[in-house]
Each structure stands twice: as structure tokens, then as C-alpha cells.
SEPANU-699437 format. One record per residue: x, y, z of N, C-alpha, C in turn; residue in one letter; residue number from 1. Coordinates in steps of 0.2 Angstrom, whole numbers, plus 5000, padded with zeros to 4 digits. Last residue first. Example, Ala and Ser with C-alpha at 12.3 -4.5 7.8 and 13.67 -1.06 7.14 Angstrom:
2
@nxx=5064 nyy=4989 nzz=5035 caxx=5068 cayy=4995 cazz=5036 cxx=5064 cyy=5000 czz=5039 res=s n=2
@nxx=5066 nyy=4972 nzz=5039 caxx=5062 cayy=4978 cazz=5039 cxx=5066 cyy=4984 czz=5039 res=a n=1
END
This chain:
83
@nxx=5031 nyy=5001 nzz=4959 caxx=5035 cayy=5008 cazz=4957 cxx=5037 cyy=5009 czz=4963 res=x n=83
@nxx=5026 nyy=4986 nzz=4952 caxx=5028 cayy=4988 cazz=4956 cxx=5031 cyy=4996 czz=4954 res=x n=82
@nxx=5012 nyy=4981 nzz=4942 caxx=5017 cayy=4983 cazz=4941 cxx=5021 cyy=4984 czz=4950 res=x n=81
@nxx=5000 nyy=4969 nzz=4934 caxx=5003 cayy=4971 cazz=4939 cxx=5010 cyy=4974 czz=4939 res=x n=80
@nxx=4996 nyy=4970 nzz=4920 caxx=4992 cayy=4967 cazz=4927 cxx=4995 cyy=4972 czz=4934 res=x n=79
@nxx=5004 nyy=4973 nzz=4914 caxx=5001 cayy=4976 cazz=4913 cxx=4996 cyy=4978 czz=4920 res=x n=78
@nxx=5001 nyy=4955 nzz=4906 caxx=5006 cayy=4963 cazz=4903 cxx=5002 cyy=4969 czz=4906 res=x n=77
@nxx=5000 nyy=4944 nzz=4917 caxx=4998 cayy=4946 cazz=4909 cxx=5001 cyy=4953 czz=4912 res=x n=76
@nxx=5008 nyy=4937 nzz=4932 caxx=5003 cayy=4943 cazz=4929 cxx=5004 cyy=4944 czz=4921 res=x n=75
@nxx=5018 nyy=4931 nzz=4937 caxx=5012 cayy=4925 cazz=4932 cxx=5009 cyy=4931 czz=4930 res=x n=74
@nxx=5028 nyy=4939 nzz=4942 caxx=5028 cayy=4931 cazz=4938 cxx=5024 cyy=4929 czz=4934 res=x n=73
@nxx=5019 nyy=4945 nzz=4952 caxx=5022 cayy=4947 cazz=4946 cxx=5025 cyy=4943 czz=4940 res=x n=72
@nxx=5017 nyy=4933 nzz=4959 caxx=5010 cayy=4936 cazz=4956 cxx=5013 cyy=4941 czz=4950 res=x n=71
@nxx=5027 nyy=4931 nzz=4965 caxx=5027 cayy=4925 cazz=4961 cxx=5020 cyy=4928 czz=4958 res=x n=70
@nxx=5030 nyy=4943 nzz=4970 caxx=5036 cayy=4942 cazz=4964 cxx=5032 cyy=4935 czz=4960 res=x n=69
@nxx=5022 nyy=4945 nzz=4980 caxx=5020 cayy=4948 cazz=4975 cxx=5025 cyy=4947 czz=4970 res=x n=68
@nxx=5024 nyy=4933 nzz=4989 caxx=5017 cayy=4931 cazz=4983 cxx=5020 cyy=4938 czz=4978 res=x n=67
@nxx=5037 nyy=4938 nzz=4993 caxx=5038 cayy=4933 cazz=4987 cxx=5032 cyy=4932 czz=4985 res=x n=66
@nxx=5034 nyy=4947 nzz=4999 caxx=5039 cayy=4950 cazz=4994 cxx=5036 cyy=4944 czz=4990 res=x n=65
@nxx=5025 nyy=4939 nzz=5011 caxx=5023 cayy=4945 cazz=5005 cxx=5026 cyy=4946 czz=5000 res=x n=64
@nxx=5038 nyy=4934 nzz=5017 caxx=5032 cayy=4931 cazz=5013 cxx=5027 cyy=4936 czz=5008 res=x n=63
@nxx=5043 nyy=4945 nzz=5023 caxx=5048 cayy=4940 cazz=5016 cxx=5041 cyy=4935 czz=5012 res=x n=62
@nxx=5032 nyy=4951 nzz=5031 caxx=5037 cayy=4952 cazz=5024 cxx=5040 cyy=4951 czz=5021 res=x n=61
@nxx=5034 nyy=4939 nzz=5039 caxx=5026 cayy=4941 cazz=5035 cxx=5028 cyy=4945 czz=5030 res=x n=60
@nxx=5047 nyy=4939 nzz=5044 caxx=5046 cayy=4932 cazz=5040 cxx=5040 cyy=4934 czz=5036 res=x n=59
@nxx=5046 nyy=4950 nzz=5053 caxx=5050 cayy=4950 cazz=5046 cxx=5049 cyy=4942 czz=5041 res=x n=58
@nxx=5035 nyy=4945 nzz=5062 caxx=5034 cayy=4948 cazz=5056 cxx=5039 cyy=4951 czz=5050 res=x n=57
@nxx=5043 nyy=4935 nzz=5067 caxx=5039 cayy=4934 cazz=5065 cxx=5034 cyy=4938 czz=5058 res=x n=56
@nxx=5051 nyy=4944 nzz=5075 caxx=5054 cayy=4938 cazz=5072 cxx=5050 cyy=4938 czz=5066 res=x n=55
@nxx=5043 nyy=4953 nzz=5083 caxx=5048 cayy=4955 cazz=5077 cxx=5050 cyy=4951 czz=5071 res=x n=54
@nxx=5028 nyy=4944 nzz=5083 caxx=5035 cayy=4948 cazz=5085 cxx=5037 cyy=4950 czz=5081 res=x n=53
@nxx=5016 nyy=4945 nzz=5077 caxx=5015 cayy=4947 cazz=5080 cxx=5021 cyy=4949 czz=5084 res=x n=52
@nxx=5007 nyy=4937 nzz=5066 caxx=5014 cayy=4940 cazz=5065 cxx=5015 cyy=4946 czz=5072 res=x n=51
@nxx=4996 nyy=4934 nzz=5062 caxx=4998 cayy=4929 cazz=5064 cxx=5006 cyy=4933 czz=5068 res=x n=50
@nxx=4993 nyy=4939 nzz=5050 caxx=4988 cayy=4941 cazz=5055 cxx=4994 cyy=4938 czz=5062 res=x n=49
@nxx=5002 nyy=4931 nzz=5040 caxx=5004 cayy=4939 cazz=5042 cxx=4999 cyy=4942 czz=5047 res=x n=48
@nxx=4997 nyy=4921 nzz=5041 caxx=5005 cayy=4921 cazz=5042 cxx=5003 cyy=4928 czz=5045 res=x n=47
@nxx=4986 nyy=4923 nzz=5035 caxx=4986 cayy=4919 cazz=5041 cxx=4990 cyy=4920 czz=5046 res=x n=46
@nxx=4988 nyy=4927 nzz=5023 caxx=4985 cayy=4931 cazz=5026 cxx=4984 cyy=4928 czz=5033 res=x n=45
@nxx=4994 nyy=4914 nzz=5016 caxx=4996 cayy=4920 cazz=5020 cxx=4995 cyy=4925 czz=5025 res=x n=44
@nxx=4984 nyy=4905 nzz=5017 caxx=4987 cayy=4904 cazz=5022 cxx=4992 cyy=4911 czz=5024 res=x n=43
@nxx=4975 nyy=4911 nzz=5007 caxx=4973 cayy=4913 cazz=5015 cxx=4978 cyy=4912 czz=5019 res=x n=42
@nxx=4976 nyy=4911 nzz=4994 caxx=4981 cayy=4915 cazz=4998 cxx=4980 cyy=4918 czz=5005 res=x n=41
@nxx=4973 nyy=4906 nzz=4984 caxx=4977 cayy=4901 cazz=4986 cxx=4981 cyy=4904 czz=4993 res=x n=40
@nxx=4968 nyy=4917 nzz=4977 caxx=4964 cayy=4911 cazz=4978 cxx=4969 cyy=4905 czz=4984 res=x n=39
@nxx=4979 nyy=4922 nzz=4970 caxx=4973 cayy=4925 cazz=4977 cxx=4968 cyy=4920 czz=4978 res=x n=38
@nxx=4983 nyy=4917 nzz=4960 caxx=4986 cayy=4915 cazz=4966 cxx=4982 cyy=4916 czz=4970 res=x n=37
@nxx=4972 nyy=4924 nzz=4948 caxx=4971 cayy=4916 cazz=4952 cxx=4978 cyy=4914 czz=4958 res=x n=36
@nxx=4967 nyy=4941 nzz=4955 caxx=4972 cayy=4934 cazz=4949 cxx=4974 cyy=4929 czz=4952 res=x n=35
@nxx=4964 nyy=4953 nzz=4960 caxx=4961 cayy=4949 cazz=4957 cxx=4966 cyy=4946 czz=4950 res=x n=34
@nxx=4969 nyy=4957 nzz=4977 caxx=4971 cayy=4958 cazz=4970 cxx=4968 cyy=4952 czz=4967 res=x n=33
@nxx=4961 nyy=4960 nzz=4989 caxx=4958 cayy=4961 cazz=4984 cxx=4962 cyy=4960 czz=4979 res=x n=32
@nxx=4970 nyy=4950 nzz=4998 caxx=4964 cayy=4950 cazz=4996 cxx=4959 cyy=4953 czz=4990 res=x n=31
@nxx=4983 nyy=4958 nzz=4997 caxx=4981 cayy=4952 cazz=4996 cxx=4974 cyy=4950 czz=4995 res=x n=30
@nxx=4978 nyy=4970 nzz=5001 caxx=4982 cayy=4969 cazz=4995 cxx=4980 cyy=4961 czz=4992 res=x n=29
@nxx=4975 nyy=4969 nzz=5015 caxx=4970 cayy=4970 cazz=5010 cxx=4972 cyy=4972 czz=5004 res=x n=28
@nxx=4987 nyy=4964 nzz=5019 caxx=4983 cayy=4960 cazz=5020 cxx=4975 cyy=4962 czz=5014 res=x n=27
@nxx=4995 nyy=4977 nzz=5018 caxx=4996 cayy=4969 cazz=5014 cxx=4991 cyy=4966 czz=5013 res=x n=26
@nxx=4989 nyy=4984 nzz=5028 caxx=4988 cayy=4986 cazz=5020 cxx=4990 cyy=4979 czz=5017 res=x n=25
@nxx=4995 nyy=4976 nzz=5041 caxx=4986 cayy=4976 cazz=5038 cxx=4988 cyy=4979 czz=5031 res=x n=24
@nxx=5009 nyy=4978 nzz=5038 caxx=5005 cayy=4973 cazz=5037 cxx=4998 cyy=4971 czz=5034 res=x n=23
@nxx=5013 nyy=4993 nzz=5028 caxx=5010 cayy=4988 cazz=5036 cxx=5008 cyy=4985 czz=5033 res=x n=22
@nxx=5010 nyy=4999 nzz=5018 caxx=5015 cayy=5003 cazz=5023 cxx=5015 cyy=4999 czz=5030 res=x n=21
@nxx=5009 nyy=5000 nzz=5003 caxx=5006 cayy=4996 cazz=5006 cxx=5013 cyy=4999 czz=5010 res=x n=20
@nxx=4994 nyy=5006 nzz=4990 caxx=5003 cayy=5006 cazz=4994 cxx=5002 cyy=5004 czz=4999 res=x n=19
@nxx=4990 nyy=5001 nzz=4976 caxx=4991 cayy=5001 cazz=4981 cxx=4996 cyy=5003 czz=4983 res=x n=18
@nxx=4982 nyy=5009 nzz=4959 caxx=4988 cayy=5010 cazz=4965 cxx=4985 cyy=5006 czz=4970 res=x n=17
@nxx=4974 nyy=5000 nzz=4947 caxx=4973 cayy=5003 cazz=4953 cxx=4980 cyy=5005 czz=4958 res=x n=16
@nxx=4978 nyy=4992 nzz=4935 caxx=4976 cayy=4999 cazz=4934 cxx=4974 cyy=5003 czz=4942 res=x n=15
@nxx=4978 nyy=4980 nzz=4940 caxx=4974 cayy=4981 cazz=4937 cxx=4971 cyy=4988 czz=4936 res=x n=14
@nxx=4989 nyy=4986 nzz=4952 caxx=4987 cayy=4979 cazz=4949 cxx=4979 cyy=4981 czz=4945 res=x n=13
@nxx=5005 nyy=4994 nzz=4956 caxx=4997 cayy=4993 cazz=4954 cxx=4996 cyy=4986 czz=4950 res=x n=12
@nxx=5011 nyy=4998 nzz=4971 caxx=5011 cayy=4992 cazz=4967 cxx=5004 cyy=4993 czz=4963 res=x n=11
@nxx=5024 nyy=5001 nzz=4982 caxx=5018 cayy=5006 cazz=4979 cxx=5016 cyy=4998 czz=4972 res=x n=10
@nxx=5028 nyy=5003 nzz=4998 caxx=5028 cayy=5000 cazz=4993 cxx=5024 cyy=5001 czz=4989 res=x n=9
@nxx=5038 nyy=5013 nzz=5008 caxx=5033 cayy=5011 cazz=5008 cxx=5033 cyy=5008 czz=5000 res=x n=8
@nxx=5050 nyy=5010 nzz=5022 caxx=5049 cayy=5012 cazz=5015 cxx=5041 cyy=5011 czz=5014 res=x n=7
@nxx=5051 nyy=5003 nzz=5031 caxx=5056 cayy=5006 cazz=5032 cxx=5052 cyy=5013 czz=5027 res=x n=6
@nxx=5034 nyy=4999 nzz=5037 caxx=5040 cayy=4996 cazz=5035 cxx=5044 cyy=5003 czz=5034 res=x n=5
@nxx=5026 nyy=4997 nzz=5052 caxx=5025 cayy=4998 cazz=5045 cxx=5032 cyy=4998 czz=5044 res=x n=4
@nxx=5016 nyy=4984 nzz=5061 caxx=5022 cayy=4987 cazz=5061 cxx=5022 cyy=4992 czz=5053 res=x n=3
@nxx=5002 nyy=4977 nzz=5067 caxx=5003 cayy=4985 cazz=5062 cxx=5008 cyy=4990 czz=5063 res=x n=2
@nxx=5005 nyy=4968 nzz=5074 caxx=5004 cayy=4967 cazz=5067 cxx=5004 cyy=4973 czz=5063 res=x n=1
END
């Protein structure tokens, strides 16, 4: 589960940097960002504890990419940025 990716991802969400370099950072991305999808986001963090081949964890990463597009989607101005 504590593959780390090619690149590192850098995202701020309410004025805070995260980066996120592995799975586990994901997973405490996920849980501390505060905005009503994070409410709906244990199955992920289920997925991605969960992630344990290769297979599997390339799928914990496409999972992730897409809460944080669908988080970027609904964030107010500001909320949430990617760099």
C-alpha cells in the first residue's frame, strides 16, 4: 500500500499544502479535507487500504485522481487548488 507514485502531487485545500507521494498520504488527504464529498469517502479509503497489488493499486490511483477532480468540481474559489 505504500507504493509512491512517479511524481508527487501537490494540492492545497483550504489554504493548507498537501503532498501526496503514496497511497497512505492519500488516505490522510482524504480524510482531512474538509468538504461535503469527504463525508462519502470511506469506501475509498477502503479501496485504497485495500490496494495491495499492482493491479489494484493503479485502480487506488485512478480512484483518487477522480475524488480529487470531483472535489475540484464542487470546491468554492479557492478551496482547492492543484500545483
Amino acid at each position: 500500500m505504500h507504493s509512491p507514485m512517479h511524481t508527487s502531487l501537490s494540492i492545497w485545500i483550504d489554504g493548507q499544502r498537501h503532498v501526496v507521494r503514496s497511497l497512505a498520504d492519500a488516505i490522510d488527504v482524504v480524510r482531512s479535507a474538509r468538504h461535503p464529498l469527504t463525508h462519502y469517502s470511506e469506501l475509498l479509503v477502503d479501496q485504497i487500504e485495500a490496494a495491495t497489488s499492482p493491479d489494484l493499486q493503479e485502480r487506488a490511483w485512478r480512484a483518487i485522481v477522480t475524488w480529487l477532480d470531483a472535489l475540484r468540481a464542487t470546491a468554492h474559489s479557492g478551496v482547492l487548488e492543484a500545483a
